[in-house]
C-alpha positions as CSV (number, residue, x, y, z in Angstrom):
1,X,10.9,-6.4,-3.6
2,X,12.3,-8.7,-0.9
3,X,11.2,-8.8,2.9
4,X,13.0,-10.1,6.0
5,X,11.8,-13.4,7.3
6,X,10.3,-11.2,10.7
7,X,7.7,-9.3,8.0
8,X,6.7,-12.5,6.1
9,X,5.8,-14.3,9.3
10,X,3.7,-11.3,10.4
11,X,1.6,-11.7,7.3
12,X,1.4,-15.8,7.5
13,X,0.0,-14.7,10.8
14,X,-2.7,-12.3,9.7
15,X,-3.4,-14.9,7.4
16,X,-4.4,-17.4,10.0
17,X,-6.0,-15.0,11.9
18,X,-8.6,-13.9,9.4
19,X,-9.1,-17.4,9.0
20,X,-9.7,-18.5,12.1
21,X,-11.9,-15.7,13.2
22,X,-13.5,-14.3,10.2
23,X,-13.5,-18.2,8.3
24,X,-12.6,-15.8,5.1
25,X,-9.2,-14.8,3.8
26,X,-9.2,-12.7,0.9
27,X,-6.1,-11.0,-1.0
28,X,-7.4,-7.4,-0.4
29,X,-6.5,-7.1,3.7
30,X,-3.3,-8.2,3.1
31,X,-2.7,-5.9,0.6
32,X,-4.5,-2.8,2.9
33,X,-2.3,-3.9,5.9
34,X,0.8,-4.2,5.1
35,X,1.1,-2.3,1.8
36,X,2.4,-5.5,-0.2
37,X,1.2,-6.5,-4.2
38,X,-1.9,-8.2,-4.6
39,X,0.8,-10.7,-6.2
40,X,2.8,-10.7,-3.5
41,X,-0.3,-11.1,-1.2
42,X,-1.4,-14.5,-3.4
43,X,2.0,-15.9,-2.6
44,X,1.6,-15.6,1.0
45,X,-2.0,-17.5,1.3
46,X,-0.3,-20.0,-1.0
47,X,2.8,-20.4,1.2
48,X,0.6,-20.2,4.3
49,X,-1.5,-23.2,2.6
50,X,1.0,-25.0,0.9
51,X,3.7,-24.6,3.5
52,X,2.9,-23.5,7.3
53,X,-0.2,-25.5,8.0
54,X,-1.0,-27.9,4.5
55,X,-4.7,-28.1,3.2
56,X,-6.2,-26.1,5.8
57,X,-8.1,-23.6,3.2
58,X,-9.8,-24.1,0.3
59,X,-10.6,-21.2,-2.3
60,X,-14.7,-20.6,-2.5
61,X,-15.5,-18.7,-5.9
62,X,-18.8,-17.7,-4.4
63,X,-17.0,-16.3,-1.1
64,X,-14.1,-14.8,-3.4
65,X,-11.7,-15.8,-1.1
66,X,-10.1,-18.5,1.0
67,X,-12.4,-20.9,3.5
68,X,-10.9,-22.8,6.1
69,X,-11.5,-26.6,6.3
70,X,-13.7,-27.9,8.7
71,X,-11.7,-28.5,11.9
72,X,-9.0,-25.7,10.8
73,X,-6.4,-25.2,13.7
74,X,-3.6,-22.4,14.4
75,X,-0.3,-23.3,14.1
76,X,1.1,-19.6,14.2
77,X,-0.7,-17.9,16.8
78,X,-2.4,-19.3,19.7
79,X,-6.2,-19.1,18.8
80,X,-6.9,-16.2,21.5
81,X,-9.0,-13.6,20.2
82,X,-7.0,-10.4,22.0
83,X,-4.6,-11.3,18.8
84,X,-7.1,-10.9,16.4
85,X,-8.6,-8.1,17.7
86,X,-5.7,-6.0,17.8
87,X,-4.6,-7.1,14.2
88,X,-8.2,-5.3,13.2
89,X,-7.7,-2.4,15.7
90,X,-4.1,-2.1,14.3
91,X,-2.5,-2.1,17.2
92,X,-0.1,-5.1,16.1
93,X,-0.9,-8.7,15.3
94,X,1.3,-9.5,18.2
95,X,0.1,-9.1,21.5
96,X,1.7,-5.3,22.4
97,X,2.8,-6.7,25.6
98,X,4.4,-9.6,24.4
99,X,6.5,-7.0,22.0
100,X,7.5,-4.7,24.6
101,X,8.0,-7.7,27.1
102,X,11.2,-8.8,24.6
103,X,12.6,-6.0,24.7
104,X,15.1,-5.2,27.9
105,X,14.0,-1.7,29.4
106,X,10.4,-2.1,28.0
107,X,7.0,-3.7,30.1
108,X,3.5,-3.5,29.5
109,X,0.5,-4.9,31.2
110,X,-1.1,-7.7,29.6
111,X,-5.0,-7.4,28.8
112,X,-6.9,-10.5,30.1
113,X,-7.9,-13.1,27.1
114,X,-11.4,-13.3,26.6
115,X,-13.1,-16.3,26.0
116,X,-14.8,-15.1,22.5
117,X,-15.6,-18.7,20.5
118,X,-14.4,-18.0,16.8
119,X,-18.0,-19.2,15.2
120,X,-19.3,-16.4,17.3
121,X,-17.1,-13.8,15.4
122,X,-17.6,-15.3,12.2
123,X,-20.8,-15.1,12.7
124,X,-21.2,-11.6,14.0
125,X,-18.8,-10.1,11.2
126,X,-20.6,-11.6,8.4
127,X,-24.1,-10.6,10.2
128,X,-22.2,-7.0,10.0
129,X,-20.8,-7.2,6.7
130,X,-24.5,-8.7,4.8
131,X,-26.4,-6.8,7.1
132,X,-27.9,-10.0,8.6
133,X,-30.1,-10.7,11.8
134,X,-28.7,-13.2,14.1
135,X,-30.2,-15.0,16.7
136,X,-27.7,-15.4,19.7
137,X,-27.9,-17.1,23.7
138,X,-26.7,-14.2,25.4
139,X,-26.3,-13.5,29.5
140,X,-25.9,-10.6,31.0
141,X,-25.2,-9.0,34.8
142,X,-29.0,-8.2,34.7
143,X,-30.5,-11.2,33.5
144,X,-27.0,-13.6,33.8
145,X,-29.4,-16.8,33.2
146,X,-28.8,-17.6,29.3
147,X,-31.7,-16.9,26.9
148,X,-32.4,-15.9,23.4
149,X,-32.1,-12.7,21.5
150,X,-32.4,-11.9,17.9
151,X,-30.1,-8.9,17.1
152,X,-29.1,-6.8,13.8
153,X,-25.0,-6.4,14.9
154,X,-23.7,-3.3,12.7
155,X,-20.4,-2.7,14.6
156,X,-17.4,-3.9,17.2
157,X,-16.6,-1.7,19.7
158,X,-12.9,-2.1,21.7
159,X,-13.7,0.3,25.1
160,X,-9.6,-0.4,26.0
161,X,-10.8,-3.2,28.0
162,X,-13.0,-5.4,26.4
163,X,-14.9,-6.0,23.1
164,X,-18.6,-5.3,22.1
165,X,-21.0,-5.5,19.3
166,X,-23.4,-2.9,18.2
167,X,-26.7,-4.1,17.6
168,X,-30.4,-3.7,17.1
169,X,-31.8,-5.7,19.9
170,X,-35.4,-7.1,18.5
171,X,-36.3,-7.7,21.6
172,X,-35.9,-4.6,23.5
173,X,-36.7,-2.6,20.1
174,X,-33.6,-0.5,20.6
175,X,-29.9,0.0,19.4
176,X,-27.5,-1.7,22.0
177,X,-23.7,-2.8,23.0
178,X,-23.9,-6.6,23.5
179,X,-20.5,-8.0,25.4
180,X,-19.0,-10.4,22.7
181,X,-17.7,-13.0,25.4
182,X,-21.0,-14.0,26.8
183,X,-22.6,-14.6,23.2
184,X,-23.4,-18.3,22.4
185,X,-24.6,-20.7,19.5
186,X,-25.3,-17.6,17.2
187,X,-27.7,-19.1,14.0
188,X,-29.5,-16.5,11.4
189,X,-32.5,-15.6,12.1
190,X,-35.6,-15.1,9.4
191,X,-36.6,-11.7,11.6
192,X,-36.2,-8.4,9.4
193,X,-33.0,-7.4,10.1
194,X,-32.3,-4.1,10.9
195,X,-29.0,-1.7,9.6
196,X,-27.5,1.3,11.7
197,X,-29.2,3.9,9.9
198,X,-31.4,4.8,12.4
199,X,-28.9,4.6,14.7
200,X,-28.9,8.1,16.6
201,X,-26.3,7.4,19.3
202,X,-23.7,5.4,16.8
203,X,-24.6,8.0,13.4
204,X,-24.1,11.4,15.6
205,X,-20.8,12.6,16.7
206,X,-20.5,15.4,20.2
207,X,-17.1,17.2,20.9
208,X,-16.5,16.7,25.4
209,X,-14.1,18.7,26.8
210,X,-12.2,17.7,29.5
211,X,-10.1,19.4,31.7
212,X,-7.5,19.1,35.0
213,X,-10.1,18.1,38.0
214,X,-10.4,21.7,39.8
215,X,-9.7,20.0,43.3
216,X,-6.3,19.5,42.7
217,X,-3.6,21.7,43.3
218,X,-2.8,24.4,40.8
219,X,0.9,22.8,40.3
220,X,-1.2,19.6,40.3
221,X,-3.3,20.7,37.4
222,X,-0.6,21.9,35.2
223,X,1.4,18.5,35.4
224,X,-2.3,17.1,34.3
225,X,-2.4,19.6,31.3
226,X,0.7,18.6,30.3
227,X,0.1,14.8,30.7
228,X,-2.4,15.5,28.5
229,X,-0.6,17.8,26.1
230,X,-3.8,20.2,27.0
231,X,-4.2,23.3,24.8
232,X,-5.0,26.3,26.6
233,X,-6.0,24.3,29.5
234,X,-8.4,21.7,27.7
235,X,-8.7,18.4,26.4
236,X,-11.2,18.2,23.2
237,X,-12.0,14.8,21.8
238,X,-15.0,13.9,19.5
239,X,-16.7,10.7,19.8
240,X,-19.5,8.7,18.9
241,X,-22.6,9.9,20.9
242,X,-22.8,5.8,21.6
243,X,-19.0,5.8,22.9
244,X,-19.4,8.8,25.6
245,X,-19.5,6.1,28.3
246,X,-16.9,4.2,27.1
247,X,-14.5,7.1,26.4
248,X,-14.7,8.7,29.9
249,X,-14.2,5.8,31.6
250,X,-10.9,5.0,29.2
251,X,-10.1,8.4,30.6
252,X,-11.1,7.9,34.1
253,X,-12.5,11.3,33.5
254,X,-15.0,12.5,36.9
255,X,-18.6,14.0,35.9
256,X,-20.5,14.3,39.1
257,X,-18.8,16.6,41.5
258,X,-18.6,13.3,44.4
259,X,-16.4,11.9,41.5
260,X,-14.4,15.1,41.6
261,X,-13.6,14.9,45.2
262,X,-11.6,11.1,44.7
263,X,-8.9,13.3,43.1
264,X,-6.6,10.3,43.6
265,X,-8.7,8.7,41.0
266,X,-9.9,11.1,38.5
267,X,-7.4,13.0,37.8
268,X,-9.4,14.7,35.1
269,X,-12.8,16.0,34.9
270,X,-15.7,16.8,32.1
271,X,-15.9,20.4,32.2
272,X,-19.7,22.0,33.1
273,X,-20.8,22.7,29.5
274,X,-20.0,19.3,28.1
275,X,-21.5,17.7,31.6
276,X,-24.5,19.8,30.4
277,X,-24.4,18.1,27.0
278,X,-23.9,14.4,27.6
279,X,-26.6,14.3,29.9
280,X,-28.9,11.4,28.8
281,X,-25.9,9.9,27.1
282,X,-24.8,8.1,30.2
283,X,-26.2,4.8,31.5
């Protein structure tokens, strides 16, 4: 099987990726991604090793992978986490403005670059993949003075915008969503960690409907239904019951009718019987 030089470099570049962010690179997300040999996906770390940026991994029997050297730098990409978080999300492993900005009659807006640290990912993946409690320095709009939390991360969460992590917060004895750019000098933690079993919000799924926002126009509405692609007048989507929030405002969806009267800026509204059953879901 033989690839153009265009699909090679987008692997190299996963490669680096994973190492940078996750400090593991194993054969198997190569393979799952871009639908390559395990063989094929060996030669790539090699050439990515051996080649593109010499001696900056080191293969860890006890990690069954690839771990970056101490001091490992990108060479391929430019160590912003928006590419790494769309390589995961599989969007692209190229930022999906950057693609459509090469290409003549194609824009897109670019997404701002957060400023997530790459121990801090590390750290919360592995907390997420061993089930791990972490202690982190976290601030918040709240409380935006740093201080200490223990958490039990579970999940990442994209809300179109930004990036968040699903946790158990020890400290307010709940499940939260914990912005990943203002979480510092994460270290384990000998607490108990908790998993997302118990997890209502994330384990539970609810169906919202939503539909054109009745103060429009009737030839208003139906251009909104067919934005939309509506079926008989309606938008279904099921979500998370912990993504409700998140989801109508991807959608700039109105709920309250005050929101309903800005029909400039919700152009679509949660119907009455899903308004009825979010309730409490909203903060």
């Amino acid at each position: 099987m033989s690839f153009d030089k265009h699909e090679v470099l987008l692997r190299l570049r996963a490669i680096e990726l994973l190492a940078l962010w996750e400090g593991r690179v194993i054969t198997n997300h190569i393979v799952d991604w871009f639908g390559v040999s395990r063989q094929q996906a060996s030669i790539d770390i090699k050439r990515y090793i051996n080649d593109r940026n010499p001696g900056s991994m080191v293969y860890k029997p006890s990690e069954k992978g690839y771990i970056p050297k101490q001091g490992f730098k990108p060479v391929l990409t430019n160590g912003h986490v928006n590419d790494y978080l769309e390589l995961i999300s599989g969007v692209t492993n190229q930022s999906i403005a950057v693609t459509l900005e090469a290409k003549e009659h194609f824009s897109a807006v670019q997404l701002p670059d957060r400023s997530v640290k790459p121990e801090v990912l590390r750290s919360l993946l592995k907390a997420c993949r061993l089930s791990m409690a972490i202690k982190i320095t976290y601030a918040s709009m709240n409380n935006p003075n740093p201080h200490q939390r223990v958490i039990s991360p579970h999940a990442l969460i994209y809300t179109g915008f930004r990036w968040h992590v699903r946790a158990y917060c020890h400290l307010r004895n709940q499940y939260r969503d914990f912005v990943l750019s203002r979480i510092t000098s994460p270290a384990e933690s000998d607490e108990e960690p908790i998993n997302r079993d118990a997890d209502k919000l994330w384990n539970e799924s609810i169906t919202i409907k939503l539909v054109a926002n009745n103060n429009l126009t009737p030839i208003q509405q139906k251009l909104v239904e067919l934005d939309y692609a509506m079926t008989q007048g309606a938008l279904e989507i099921t979500v998370r019951k912990a993504l409700v929030h998140y989801t109508l405002q991807r959608f700039q969806a109105a709920i309250t009718n005050d929101n309903r009267k800005e029909v400039h800026k919700y152009h679509l509204m949660v119907a009455d019987d899903s308004v009825l059953a979010i309730q409490g879901l909203l903060f």
